[in-house]
C-alpha positions as CSV (number, residue, x, y, z in Angstrom):
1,X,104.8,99.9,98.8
2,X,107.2,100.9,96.2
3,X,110.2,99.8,98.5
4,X,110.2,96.7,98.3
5,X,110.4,96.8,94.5
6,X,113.6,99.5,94.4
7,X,115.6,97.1,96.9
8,X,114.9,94.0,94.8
9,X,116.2,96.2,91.6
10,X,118.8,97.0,93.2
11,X,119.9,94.1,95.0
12,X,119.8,92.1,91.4
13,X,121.2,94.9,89.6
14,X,123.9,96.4,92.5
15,X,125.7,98.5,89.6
16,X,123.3,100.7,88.5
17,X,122.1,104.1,89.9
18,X,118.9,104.2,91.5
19,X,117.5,107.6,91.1
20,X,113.6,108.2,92.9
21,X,111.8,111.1,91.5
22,X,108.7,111.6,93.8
23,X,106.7,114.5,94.7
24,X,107.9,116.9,97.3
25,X,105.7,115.9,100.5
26,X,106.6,112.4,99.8
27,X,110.4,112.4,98.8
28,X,112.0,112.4,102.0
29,X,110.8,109.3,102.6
30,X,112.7,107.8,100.8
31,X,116.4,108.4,102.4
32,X,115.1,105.5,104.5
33,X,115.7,103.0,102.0
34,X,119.5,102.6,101.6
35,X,119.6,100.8,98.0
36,X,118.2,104.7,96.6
37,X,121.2,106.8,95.3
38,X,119.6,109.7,94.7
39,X,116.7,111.5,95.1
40,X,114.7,114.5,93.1
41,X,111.6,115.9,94.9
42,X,109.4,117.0,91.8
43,X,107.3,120.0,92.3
44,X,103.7,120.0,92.6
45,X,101.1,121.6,90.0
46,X,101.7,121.6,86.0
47,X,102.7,118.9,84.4
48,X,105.3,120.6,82.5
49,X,108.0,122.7,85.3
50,X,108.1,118.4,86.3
51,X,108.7,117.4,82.8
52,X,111.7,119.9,82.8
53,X,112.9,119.2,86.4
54,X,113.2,115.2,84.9
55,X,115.0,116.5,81.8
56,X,117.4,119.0,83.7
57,X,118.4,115.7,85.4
58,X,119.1,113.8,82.5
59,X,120.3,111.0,80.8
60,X,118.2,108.2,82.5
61,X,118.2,105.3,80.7
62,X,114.6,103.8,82.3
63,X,111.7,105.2,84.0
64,X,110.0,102.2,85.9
65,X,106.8,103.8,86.8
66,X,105.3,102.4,90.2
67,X,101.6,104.9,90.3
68,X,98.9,103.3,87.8
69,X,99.0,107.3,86.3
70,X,98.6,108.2,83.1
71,X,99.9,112.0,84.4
72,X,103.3,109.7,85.8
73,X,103.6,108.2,82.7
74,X,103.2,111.2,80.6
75,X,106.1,112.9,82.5
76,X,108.0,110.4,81.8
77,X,107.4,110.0,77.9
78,X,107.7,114.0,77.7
79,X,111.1,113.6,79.1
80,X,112.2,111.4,76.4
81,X,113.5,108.6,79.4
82,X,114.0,106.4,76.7
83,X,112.9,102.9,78.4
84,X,109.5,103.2,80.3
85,X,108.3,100.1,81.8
86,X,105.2,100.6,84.4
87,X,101.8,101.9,83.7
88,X,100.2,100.8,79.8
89,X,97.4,103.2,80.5
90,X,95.4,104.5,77.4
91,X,97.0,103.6,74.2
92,X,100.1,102.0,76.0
93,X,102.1,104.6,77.1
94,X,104.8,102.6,78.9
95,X,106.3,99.5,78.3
């Protein structure tokens, strides 16, 4: 569902890097969409060996958070990703 979305970025935005962090079982799914540069399988389990995978991998400049998860959207605020656009959750986590 979330393909769709990245190609449209992408095709408006053609210079920037497109990086997909998804979880493991899931991840190679996306080398079928060509407008992805890069992508980071995220382990499985604690929030926080994914919150440093995401900050090993640093700088991003956004996080655009397709799952409605407040878990997503915490890795993604724990990482310091500076712009967060995506889920509002609880107390408005993203943007």
């Amino acid at each position: 569902m979330s393909g769709p979305a990245v190609r449209a970025i992408k095709n408006g935005r053609p210079d920037i890097h497109v990086t997909i962090a998804a979880p493991d079982k899931i991840a190679p799914m996306w080398k079928l969409i060509p407008e992805v540069d890069a992508i980071l399988p995220l382990s499985e389990g604690s929030l926080f060996p994914v919150v440093r995978q995401l900050r090993q991998q640093m700088p991003f400049d956004v996080a655009i958070l397709f799952p409605n998860s407040l878990r997503v959207a915490l890795e993604s605020w724990l990482s310091e990703i500076p712009r967060r656009v995506g889920y509002r959750g609880i107390g408005g986590v993203g943007s």
